[in-house]
C-alpha positions as CSV (number, residue, x, y, z in Angstrom):
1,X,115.8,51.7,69.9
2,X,116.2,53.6,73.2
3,X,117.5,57.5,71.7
4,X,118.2,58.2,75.3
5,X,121.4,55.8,74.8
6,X,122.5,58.9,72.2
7,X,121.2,61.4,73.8
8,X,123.7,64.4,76.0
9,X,122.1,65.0,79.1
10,X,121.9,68.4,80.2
11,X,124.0,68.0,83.3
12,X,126.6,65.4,81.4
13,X,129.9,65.3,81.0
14,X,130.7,62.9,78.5
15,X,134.1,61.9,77.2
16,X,133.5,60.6,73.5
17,X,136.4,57.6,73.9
18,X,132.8,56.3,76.2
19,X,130.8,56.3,72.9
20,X,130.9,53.8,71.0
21,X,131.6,54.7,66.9
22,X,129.4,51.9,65.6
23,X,127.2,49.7,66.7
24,X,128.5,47.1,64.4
25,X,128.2,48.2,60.5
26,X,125.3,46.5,58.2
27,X,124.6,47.5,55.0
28,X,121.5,49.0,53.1
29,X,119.8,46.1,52.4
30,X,119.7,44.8,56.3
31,X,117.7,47.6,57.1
32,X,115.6,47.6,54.7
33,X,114.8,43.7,54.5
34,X,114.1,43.9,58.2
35,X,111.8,46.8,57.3
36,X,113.8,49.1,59.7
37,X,114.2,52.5,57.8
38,X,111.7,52.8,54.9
39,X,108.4,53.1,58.0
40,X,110.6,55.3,59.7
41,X,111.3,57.8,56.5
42,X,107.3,57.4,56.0
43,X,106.4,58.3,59.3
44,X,108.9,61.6,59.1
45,X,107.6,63.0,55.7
46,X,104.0,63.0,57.3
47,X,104.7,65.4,59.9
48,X,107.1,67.0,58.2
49,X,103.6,67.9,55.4
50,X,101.8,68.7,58.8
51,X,104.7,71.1,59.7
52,X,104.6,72.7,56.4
53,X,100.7,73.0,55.7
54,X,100.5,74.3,59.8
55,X,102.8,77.1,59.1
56,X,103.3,77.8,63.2
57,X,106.1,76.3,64.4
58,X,109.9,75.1,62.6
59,X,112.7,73.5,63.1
60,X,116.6,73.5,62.6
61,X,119.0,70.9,62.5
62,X,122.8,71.2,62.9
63,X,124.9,68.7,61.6
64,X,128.3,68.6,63.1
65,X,131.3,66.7,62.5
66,X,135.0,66.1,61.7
67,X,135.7,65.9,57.6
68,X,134.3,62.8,55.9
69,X,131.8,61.6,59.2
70,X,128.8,61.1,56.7
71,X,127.1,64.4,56.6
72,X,125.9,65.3,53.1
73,X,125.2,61.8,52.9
74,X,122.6,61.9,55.8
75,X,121.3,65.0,54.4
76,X,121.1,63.2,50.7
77,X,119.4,60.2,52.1
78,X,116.9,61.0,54.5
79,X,115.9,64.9,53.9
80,X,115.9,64.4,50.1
81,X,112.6,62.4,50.5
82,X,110.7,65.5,52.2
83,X,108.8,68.1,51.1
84,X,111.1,70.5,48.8
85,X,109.0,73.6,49.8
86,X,109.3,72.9,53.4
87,X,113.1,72.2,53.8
88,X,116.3,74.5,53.4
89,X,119.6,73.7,53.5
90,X,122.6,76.0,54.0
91,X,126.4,75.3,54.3
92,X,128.7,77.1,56.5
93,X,132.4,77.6,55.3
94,X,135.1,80.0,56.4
95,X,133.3,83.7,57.0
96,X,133.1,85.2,54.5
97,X,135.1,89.3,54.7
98,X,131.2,91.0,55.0
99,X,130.6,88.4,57.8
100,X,133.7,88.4,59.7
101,X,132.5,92.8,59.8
102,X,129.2,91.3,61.7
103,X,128.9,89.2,64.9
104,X,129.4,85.7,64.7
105,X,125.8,84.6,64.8
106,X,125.0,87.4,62.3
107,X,125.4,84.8,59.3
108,X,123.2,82.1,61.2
109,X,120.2,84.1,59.9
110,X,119.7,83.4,56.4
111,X,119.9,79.6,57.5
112,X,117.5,79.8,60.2
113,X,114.0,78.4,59.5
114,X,110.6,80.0,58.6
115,X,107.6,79.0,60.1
116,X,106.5,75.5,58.7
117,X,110.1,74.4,57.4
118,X,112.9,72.4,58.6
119,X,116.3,74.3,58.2
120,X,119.7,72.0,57.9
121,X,122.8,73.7,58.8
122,X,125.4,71.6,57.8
123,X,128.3,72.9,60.2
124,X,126.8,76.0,62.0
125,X,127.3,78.4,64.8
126,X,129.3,76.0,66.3
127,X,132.3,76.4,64.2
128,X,132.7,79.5,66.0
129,X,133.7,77.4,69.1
130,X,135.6,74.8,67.1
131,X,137.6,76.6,64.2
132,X,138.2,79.5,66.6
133,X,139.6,77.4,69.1
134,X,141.5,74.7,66.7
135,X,143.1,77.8,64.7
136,X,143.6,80.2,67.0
137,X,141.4,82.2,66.0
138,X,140.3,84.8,68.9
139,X,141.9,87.8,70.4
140,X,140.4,87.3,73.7
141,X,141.5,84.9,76.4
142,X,140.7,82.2,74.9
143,X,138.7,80.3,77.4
144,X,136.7,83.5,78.8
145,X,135.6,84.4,75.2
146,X,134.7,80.3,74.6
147,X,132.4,80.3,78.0
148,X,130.6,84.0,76.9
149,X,130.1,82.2,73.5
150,X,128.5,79.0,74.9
151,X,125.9,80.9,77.2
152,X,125.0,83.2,73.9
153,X,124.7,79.7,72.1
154,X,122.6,78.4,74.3
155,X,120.4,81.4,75.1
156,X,120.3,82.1,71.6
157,X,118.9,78.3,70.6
158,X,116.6,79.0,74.0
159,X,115.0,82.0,72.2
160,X,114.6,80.2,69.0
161,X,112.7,77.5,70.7
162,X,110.7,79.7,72.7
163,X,109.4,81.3,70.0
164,X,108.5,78.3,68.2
165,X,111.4,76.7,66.2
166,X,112.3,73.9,67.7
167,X,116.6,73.0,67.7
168,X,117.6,69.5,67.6
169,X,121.1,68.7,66.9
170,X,123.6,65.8,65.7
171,X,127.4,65.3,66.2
172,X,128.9,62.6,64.1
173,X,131.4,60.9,66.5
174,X,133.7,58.8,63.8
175,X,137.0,56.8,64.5
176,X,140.0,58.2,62.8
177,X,140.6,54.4,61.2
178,X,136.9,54.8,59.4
179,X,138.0,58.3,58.9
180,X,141.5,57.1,57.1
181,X,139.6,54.5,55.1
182,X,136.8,57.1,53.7
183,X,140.1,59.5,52.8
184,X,141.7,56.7,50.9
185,X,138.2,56.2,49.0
186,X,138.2,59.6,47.8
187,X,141.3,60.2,47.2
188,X,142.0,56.7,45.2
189,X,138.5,57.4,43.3
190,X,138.8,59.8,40.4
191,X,134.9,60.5,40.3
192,X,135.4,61.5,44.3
193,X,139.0,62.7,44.3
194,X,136.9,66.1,43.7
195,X,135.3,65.8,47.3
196,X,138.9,65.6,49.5
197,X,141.1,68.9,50.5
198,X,144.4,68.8,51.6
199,X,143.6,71.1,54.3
200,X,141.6,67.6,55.5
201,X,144.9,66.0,56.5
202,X,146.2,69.0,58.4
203,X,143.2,68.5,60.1
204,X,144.0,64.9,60.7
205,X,147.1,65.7,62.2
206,X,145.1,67.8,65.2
207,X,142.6,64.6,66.0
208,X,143.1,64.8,69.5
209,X,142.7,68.5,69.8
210,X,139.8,68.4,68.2
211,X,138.1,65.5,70.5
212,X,138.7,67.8,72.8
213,X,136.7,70.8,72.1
214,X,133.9,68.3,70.6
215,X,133.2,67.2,74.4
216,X,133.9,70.6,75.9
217,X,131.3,71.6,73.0
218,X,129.0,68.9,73.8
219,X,129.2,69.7,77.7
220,X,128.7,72.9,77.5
221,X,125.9,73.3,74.9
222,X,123.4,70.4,75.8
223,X,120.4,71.5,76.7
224,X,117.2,70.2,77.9
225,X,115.4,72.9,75.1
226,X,118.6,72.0,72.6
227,X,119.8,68.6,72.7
228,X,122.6,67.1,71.1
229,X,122.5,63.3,70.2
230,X,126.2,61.8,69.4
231,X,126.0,59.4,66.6
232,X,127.9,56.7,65.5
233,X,129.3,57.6,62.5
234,X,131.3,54.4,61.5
235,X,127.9,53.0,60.6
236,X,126.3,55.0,58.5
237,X,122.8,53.5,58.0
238,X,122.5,52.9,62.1
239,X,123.2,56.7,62.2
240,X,120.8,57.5,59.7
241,X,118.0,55.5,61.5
242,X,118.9,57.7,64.7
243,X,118.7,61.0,62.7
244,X,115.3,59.9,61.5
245,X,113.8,58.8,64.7
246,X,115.1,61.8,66.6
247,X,113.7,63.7,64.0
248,X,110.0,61.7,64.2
249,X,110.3,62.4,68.0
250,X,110.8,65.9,67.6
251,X,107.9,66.4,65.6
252,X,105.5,64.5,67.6
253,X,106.5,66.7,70.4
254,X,105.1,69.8,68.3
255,X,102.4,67.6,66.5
256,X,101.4,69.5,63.9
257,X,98.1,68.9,61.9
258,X,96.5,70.1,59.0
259,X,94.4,72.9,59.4
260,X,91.2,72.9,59.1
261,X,89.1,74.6,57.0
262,X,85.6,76.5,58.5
263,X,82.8,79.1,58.0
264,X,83.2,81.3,55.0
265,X,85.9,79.1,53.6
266,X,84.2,75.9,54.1
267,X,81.0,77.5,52.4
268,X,82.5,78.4,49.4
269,X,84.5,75.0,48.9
270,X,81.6,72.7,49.1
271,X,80.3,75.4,46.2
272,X,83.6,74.5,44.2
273,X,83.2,71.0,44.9
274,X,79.4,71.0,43.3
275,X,80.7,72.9,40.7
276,X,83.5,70.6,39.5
277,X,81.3,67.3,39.5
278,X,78.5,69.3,37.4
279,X,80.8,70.4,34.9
């Protein structure tokens, strides 16, 4: 597979009705019998031990997407097999009153990595140029205040991975008919009826708008330090595979490796290591 296909340049200017929502759907099972995903999930939680037991460098993730485009379920699937003590997840929601008294990267903090772990943000700073725009949410003009926001974004994300913590980033692009058929799953399903907001149709009703400020986000906040890779949500396992591999690639960039241990140190283990086999 060829990520650059998913890729957003730097210099793009993509329209997302150009990007294809699926590839062509299989299921589980096709991946796996064809031996696809399982190497690939491997491969990841080796370097993602190498991250952790390195301690210099992190990364975060942001997760982006329109209700139901398969988020928490990419999170479940892949993530879940890593290294608990190296991973963090954090969910971002309305502000909260304390946070809306702050700026609005103020609250990104507590999400943001340490060194040696992988930080998911599932939504992120970015809703501050979505939901602000969507809702009407800014005092400002609104597309002076969008523009300052996107060159803080992207200097901010610059900083981060200047200073070692790397930003890699994924926008679910679903259709609105896979997006109507999830809906109708959960809302038909008593066990997931508990999943679906009503605020999610209201939403629905803005589709458009909202495809929209995804590609002016996309345009805007691509960078060569900060990519974004558009994923085809209607198939959830293909989009899983390119979450993983983007995620392998990321990694081998800052190929991390176990430290090693010398002098002093390496003195006294051997000692420990005699010890325990003359016991």
């Amino acid at each position: 597979m060829n990520l650059s296909d998913y890729k957003v340049h730097h210099n793009a200017n993509i329209k997302l009705k150009d990007h294809q929502c699926s590839k062509g759907k299989k299921e589980e099972n096709d991946y796996i019998e064809q031996n696809i995903i399982p190497p690939l999930v491997e491969k990841l939680k080796e370097l993602h031990l190498k991250l952790h037991a390195e301690e210099k460098n992190g990364i975060m993730v942001v997760l982006q997407a329109i209700d139901a485009a398969g988020k928490d379920e990419a999170i479940s699937y892949i993530f879940s097999n890593l290294n608990a003590q190296g991973l963090k997840v954090t969910t971002y929601g309305k502000p909260s009153e304390t946070e809306q008294k702050h700026d609005y990267l103020w609250r990104l903090h507590d999400g943001e990595p340490e060194r040696g772990q992988i930080a998911i943000l599932n939504r992120s700073h970015y809703e501050d140029v979505i939901a602000t725009r969507i809702h009407d949410l800014l005092e400002d003009d609104d597309d002076t205040e969008i523009q300052r926001r996107y060159r803080q974004i992207n200097n901010y994300e610059q900083y981060l991975s200047e200073n070692g913590f790397s930003v890699v980033k994924f926008f679910f692009n679903m259709s609105k008919d896979e997006q109507k058929e999830r809906f109708l799953k959960r809302m038909k399903n008593p066990d997931k009826q508990w999943e679906f907001s009503f605020s999610d149709i209201d939403d629905r009703e803005k589709w458009e708008e909202y495809q929209e400020v995804f590609e002016d986000m996309l345009n805007n906040t691509s960078t060569e330090h900060s990519p974004w890779y558009i994923l085809p949500a209607d198939d959830e396992w293909h989009t899983r595979r390119i979450i993983t591999e983007a995620m392998i690639h990321t990694l081998e960039d800052i190929n991390p490796r176990f430290p090693k241990i010398s002098g002093e140190d390496k003195k006294k283990l051997d000692e420990y290591i005699k010890k325990l086999e003359n016991e």
